[in-house]
C-alpha positions in Angstrom: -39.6 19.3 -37.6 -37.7 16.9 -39.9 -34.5 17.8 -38.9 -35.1 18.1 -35.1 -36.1 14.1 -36.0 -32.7 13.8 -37.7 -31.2 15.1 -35.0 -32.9 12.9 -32.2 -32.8 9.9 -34.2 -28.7 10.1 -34.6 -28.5 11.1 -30.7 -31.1 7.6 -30.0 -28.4 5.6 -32.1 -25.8 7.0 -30.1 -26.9 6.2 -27.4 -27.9 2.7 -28.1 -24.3 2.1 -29.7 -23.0 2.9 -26.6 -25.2 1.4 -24.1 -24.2 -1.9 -26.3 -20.9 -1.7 -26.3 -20.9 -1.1 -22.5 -23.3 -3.9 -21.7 -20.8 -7.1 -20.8 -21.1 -10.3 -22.3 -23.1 -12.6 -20.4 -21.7 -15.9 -21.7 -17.8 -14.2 -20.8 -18.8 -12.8 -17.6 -20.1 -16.2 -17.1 -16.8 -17.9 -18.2 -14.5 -15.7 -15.7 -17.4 -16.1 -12.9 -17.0 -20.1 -12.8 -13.6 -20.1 -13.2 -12.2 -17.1 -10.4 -15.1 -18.4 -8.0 -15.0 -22.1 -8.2 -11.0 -22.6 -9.3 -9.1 -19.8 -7.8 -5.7 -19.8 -6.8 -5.7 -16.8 -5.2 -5.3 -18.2 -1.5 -2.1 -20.3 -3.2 -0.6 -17.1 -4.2 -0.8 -15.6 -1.2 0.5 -18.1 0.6 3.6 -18.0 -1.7 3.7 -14.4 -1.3 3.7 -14.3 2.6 4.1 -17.7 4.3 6.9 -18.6 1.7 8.6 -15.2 0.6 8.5 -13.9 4.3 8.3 -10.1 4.6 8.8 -7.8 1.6 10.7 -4.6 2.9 11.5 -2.6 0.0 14.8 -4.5 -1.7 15.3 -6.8 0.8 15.6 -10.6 0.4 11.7 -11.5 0.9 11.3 -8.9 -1.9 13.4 -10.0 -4.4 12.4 -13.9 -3.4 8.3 -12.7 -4.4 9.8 -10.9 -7.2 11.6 -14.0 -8.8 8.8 -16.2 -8.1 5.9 -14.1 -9.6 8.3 -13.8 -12.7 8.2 -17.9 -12.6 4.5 -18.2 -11.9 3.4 -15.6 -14.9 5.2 -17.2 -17.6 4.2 -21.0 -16.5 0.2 -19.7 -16.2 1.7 -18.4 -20.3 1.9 -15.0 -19.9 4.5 -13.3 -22.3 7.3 -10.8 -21.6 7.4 -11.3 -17.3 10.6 -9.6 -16.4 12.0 -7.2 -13.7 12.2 -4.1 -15.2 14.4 -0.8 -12.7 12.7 1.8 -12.1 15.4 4.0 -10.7 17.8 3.7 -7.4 16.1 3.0 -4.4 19.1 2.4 -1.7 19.7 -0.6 0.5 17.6 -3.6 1.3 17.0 -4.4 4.7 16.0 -7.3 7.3 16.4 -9.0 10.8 18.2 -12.0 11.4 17.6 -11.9 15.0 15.2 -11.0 17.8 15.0 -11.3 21.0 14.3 -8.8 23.9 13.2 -9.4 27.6 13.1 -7.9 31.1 14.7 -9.7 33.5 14.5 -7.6 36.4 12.0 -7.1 38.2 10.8 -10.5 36.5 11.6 -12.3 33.4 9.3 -11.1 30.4 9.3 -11.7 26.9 8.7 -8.2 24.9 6.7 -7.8 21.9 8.4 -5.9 19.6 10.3 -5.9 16.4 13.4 -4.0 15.4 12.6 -0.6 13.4 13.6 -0.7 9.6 17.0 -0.1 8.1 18.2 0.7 11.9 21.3 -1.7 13.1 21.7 -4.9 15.2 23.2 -5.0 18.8 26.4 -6.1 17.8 25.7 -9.1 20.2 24.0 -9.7 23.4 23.6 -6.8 26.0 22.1 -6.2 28.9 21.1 -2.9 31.3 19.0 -0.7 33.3 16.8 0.9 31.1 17.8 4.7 31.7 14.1 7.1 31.4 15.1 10.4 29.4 13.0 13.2 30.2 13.4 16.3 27.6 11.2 19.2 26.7 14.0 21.1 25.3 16.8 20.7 23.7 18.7 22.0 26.3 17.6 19.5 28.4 19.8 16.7 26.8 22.6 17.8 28.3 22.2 16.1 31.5 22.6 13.1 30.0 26.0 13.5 28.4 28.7 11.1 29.7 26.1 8.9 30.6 24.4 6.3 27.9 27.0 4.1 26.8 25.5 0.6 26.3 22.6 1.6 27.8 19.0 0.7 26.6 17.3 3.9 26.8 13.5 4.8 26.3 11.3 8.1 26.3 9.1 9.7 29.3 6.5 9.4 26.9 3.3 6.9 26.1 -0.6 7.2 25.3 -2.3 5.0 28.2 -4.7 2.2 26.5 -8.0 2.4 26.3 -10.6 -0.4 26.1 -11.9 -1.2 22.3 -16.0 -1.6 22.4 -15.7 -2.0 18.8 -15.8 -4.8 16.9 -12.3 -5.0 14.9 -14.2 -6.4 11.5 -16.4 -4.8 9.1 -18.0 -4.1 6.4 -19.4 -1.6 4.8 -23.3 -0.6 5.6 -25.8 0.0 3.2 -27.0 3.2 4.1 -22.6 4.5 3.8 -22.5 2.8 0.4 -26.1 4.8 -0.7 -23.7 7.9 0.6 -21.1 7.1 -1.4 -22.6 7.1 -4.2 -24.8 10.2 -4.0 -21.8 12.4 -3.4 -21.4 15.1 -6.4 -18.3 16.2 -7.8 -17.0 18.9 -6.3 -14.6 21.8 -7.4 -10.8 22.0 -7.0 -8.9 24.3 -5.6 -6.3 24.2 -2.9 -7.0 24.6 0.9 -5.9 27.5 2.9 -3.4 26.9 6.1 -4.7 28.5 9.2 -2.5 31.0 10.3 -3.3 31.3 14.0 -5.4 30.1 17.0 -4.8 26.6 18.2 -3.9 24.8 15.3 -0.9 27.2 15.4 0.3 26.2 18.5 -0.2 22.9 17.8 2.2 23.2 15.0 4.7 25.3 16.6 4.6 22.6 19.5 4.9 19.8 16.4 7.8 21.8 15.0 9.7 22.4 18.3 9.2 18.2 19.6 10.6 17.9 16.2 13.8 19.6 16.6 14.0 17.9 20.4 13.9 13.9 18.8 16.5 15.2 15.9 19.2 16.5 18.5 18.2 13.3 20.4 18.6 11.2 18.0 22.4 12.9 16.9 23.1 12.5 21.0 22.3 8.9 21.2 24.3 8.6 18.3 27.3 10.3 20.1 26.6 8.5 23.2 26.9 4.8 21.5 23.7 3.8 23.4 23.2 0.6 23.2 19.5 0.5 22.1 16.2 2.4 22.7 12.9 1.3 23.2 10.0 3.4 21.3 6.9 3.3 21.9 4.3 2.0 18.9 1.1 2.7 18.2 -1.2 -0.3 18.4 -3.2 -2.2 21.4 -4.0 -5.9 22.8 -0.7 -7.3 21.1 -0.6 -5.6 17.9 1.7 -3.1 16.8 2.1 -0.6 13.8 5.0 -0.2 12.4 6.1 3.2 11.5 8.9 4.4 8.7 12.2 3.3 9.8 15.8 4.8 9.7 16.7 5.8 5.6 17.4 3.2 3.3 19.9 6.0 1.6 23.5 4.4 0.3 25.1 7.4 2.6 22.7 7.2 5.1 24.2 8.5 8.4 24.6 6.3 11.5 21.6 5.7 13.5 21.6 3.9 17.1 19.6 0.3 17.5 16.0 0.6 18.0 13.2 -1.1 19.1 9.3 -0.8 17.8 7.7 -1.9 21.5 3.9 -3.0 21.6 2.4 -0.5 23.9 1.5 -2.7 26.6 5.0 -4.0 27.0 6.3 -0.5 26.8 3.9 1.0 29.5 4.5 -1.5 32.1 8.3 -0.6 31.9 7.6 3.3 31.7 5.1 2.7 34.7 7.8 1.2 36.4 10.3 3.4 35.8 8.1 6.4 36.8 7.9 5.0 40.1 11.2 4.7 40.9 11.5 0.8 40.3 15.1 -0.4 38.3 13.8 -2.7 35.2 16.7 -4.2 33.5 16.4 -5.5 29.7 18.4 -7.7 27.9 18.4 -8.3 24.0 19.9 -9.8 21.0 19.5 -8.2 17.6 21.0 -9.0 14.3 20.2 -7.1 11.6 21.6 -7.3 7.6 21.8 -4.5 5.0 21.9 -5.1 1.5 23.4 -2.4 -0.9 25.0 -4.6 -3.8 22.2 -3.7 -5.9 20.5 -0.4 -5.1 18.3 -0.3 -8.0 13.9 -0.8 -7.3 12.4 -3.3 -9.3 9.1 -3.7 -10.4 7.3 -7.4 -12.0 5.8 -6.7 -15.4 4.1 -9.3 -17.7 1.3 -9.2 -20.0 -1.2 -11.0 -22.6 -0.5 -9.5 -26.1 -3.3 -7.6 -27.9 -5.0 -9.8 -31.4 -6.9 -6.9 -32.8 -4.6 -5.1 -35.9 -5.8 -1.8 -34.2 -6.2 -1.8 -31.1 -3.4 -4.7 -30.1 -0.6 -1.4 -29.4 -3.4 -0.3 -26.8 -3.3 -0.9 -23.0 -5.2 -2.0 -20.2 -3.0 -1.9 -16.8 -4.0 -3.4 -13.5 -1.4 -3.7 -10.6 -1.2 -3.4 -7.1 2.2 -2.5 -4.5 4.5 -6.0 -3.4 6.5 -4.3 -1.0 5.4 -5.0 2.6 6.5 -3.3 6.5 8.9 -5.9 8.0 7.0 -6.8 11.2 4.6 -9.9 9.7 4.5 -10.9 6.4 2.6 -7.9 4.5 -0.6 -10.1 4.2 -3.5 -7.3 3.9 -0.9 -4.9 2.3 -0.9 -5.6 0.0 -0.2 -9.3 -0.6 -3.9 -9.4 -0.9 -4.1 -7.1 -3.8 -1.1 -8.5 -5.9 -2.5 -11.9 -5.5 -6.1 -10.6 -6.8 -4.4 -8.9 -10.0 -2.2 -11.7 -10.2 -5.4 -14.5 -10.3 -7.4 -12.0 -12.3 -4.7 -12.6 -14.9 -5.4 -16.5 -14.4 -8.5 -16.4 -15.0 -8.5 -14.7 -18.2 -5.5 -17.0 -19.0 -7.7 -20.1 -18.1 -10.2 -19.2 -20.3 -8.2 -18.4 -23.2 -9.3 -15.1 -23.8 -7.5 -13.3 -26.8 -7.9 -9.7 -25.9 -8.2 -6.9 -28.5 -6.2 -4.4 -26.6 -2.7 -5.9 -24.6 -3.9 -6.6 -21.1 -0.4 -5.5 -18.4 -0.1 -6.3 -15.2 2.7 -4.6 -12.5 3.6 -5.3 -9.3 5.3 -2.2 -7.8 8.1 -2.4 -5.3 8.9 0.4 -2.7 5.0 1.9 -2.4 5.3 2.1 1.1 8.2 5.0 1.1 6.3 7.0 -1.5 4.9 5.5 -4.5 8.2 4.6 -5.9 8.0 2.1 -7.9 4.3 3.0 -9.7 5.8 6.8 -10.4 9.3 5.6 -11.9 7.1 3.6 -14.3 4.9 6.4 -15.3 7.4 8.9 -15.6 9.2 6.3 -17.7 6.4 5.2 -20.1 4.0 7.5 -19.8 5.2 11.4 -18.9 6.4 13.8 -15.7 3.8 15.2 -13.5 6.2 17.9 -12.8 5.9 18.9 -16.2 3.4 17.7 -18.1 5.9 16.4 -20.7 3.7 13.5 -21.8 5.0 10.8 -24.2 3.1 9.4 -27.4 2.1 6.3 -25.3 0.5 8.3 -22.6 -2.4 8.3 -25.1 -2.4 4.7 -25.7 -3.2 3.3 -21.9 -7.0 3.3 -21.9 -7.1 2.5 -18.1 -5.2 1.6 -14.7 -7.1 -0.8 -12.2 -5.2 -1.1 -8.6 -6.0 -3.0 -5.2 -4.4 -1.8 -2.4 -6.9 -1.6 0.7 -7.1 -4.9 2.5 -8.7 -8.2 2.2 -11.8 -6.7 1.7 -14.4 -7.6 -1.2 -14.9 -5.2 -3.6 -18.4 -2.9 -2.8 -17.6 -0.3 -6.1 -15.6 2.1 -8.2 -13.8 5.2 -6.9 -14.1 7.3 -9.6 -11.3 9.5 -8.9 -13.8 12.2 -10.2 -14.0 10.9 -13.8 -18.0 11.2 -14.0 -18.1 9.8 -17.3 -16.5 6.7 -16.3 -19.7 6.3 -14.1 -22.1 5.0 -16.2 -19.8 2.5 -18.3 -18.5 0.8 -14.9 -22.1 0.6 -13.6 -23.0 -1.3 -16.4 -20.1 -3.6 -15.8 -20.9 -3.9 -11.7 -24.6 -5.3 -12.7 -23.7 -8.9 -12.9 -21.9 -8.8 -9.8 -24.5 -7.5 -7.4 -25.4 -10.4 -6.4 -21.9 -10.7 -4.6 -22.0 -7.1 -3.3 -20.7 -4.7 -6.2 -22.7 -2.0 -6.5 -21.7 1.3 -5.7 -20.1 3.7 -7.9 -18.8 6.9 -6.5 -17.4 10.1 -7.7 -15.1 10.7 -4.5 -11.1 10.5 -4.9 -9.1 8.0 -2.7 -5.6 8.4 -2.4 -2.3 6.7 -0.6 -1.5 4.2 -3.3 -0.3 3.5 -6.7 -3.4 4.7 -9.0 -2.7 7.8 -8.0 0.6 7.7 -10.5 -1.6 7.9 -13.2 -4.1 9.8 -12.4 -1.1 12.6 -12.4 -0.6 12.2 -15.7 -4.0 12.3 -17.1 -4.9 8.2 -17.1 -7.9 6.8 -16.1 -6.7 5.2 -12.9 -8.8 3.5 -10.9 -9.1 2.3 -7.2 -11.9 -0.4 -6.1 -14.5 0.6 -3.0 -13.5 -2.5 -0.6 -14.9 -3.5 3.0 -13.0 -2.5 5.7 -12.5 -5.5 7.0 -10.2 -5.1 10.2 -7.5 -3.5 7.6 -7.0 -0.5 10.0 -7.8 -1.6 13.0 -5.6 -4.4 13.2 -3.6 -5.4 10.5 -2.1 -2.3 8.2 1.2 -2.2 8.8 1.2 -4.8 11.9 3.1 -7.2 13.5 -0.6 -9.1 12.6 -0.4 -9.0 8.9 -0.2 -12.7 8.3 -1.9 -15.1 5.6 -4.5 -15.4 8.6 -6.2 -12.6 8.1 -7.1 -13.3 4.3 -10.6 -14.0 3.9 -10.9 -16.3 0.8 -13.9 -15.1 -0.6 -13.6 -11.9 -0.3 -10.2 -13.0 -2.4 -12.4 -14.8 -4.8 -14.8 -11.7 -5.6 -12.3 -9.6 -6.1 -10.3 -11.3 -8.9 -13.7 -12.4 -10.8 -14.9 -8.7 -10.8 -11.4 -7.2 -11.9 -10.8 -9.8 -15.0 -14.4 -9.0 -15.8 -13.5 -5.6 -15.8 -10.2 -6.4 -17.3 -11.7 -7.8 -19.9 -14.4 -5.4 -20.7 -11.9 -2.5 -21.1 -9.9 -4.2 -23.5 -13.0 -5.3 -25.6 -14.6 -2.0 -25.5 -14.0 0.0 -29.1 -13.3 2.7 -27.4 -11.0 3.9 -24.5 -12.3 4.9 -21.2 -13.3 8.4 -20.7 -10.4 10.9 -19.5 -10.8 14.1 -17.3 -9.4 17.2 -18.3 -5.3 16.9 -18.1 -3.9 18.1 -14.6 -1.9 21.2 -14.6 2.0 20.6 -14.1 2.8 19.9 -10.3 6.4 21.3 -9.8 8.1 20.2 -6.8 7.0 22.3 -3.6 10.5 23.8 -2.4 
């Protein structure tokens, strides 16, 4: 009996050690609340990042120009160490100069478009018939050789619009936040391919419209066409940009090109399918830049105080890199300013943290993680491997924002259920602003994901949908626009609170069990 007391007793203090260490300090939380949602700078930040830099295509001019002013703005806010720091060869930089494009026959008519990444310029004005290739095959190419010099070309091929009945804006319901949050962790293991049946087909047909486009693409090439016109996903005026030609130093040679909102491409295709001539003229000037192929990423921090615990990390980031077509607003201009005021505010409030508090701002997400993964593998270990370095062990925690101008709703967990608890505790004084939900589920597509690999507690938030897929992700609409302030505002207060909270906590967050080794799929 006495020692079944013993026992409970020393669980009860437990418990109660922990529950206090985890419950945030109201007078703080109070501190980074006045000063994130009454003084923020976030919308000023943004504007810098987008109205001012211009788009941020990996190592282009608007990239380097965001990169060389976040370096500025850091220091001058007093943060110590802000450099550029290479993360490994990228290729070249990239951007346009010049657009225009039209039909002129059989009316004058502006196109919306933009000119697909890392593809080249026109060489000066031209002007054709658009020629219509129609090819099932690769065989069928061969009709068209001889016959495409200076020619603006374009595809037999186009989804017909539907009407939208949905509202492009949202945000996330109650009852799908209560879901969320009840899901349950669920067990690994790797899914099987289907083998036959439909989804067969489907892939043989994939694999054989694959093999058409790349002798296509070689034949335009060949033919010095003058430019082609692709169709792009996207409706009522907005486009989505999709990966561009390679940024590669030895890229090979790849004809003009064209990204064509799809009502501006269907009403030439429509056209052209019934036998009409339509005659397009443009003017396209694009630059490559290859003098420096290295990726960059923006690093600064606020040093740890505590004689312990001051070698320590807490991380938060998000990716700077934009698509060409707007100005990268929603992605992820939106999350680098929130990490970026989050560091403000703890700034503003002179907060000596115990544990050194690291932000990074990663270039080159948008092609595969780049700049996130360099730094990892650099700092922290190789996924392929599992090689892990001695300051692997000394990150407690990676925070990143990288899904829109949406407010934050909750935690992914990224399936670390013991994080669960601690992260609830530190959502409590922010439900009043919507923060509530903590979820075991993963989310993927950005740069938490770099850590995660390597055993870190990374971390993305739960945010609103906002109209982040439906109309500005990759967009000729990502523009400063379609920042909602508030949403801004929330975002930064909750992450320096949870900034803040990590570094104060005596211990580190909770880790899952390390990943296997992830060798490179041949």
């Amino acid at each position: 009996m006495i020692k079944r007391f013993t026992i409970t007793a020393l669980a009860f203090a437990l418990c109660l050690s922990a529950f206090a260490q985890d419950t945030p300090d109201a007078a703080v939380v109070q501190k980074i609340r006045k000063e994130g949602l009454e003084n923020s700078k976030a919308m000023d930040i943004a504007f810098n990042l987008t109205d001012v830099s211009g788009p941020r295509l990996s190592n282009s001019p608007g990239l380097k120009r965001a990169q060389e002013w976040a370096v500025k703005q850091l220091t001058d806010w007093g943060l110590k160490n802000a450099h550029l720091e290479a993360w490994g060869t990228f290729g070249k930089g990239w951007q346009i100069d010049k657009y225009y494009a039209a039909t002129t026959i059989p009316y004058y008519h502006a196109i919306i478009a933009s000119p697909k990444a890392w593809t080249p310029g026109t060489n000066g004005p031209i002007k054709s018939t658009v020629v219509l290739i129609k090819a099932d095959s690769v065989a069928d190419l061969a009709k068209y050789n001889g016959k495409l010099a200076g020619k603006i070309v374009m595809m037999d091929q186009g989804t017909p619009l539907t009407s939208g009945i949905k509202a492009d804006f949202s945000r996330y319901a109650d009852t799908t936040l209560a879901q969320m949050a009840a899901a349950k962790p669920t067990a690994g293991g790797a899914r099987q391919r289907p083998t036959g049946g439909p989804m067969a087909d489907r892939m043989a047909q994939m694999m054989k419209m694959r093999e058409v486009r790349a002798a296509m693409s070689a034949m335009l090439v060949e033919e010095k066409v003058g430019l082609i016109l692709t169709y792009a996903r996207g409706g009522q005026g907005t486009f989505f940009t999709s990966n561009g030609a390679s940024y590669a130093l030895d890229a090979k040679p790849v004809s003009p090109e064209l990204e064509v909102a799809a009502e501006d491409y269907l009403h030439i295709l429509r056209l052209l399918r019934a036998g009409k001539v339509v005659e397009v003229e443009a003017d396209i000037k694009t630059s490559f830049y290859d003098q420096d192929p290295q990726g960059y990423n923006v690093i600064a921090e606020i040093p740890g105080t505590d004689k312990k615990l001051k070698d320590e990390l807490v991380m938060i980031g998000g990716h700077f890199d934009s698509w060409h077509a707007a100005t990268g607003a929603t992605d992820n201009a939106a999350g680098s300013a929130v990490m970026m005021e989050a560091m403000r505010i703890l700034k503003s409030i002179d907060f000596k943290p115990k544990r050194t508090i690291r932000i990074a701002l990663w270039s080159s997400e948008e092609q595969g993680l780049f700049g996130s993964r360099g730094y990892v593998a650099k700092h922290f270990g190789d996924p392929k491997t599992m090689v892990l370095t001695p300051d692997q062990k000394k990150i407690s925690a990676y925070y990143n924002l990288d899904n829109g101008t949406g407010k934050i709703r909750g935690v992914y967990l990224q399936g670390n259920e013991a994080a669960g608890p601690i992260f609830q505790s530190w959502l409590t004084p922010f439900n009043d602003l919507g923060a509530t939900t903590i979820t075991i589920n993963n989310t993927g597509g950005t740069d938490h994901q770099a850590f995660d690999a390597v055993g870190i507690p990374g971390f993305q938030f739960i945010q609103d949908p906002a109209d982040y897929n439906t109309r500005t992700h990759h967009s000729n609409m990502d523009t400063y626009d379609r920042l909602v302030e508030d949403d801004l505002k929330q975002s930064a207060t909750i992450i320096a609170s949870f900034v803040y909270n990590t570094s104060q906590r005596e211990a580190q967050i909770p880790r899952k069990e390390l990943p296997a080794p992830q060798p490179a799929r041949p």
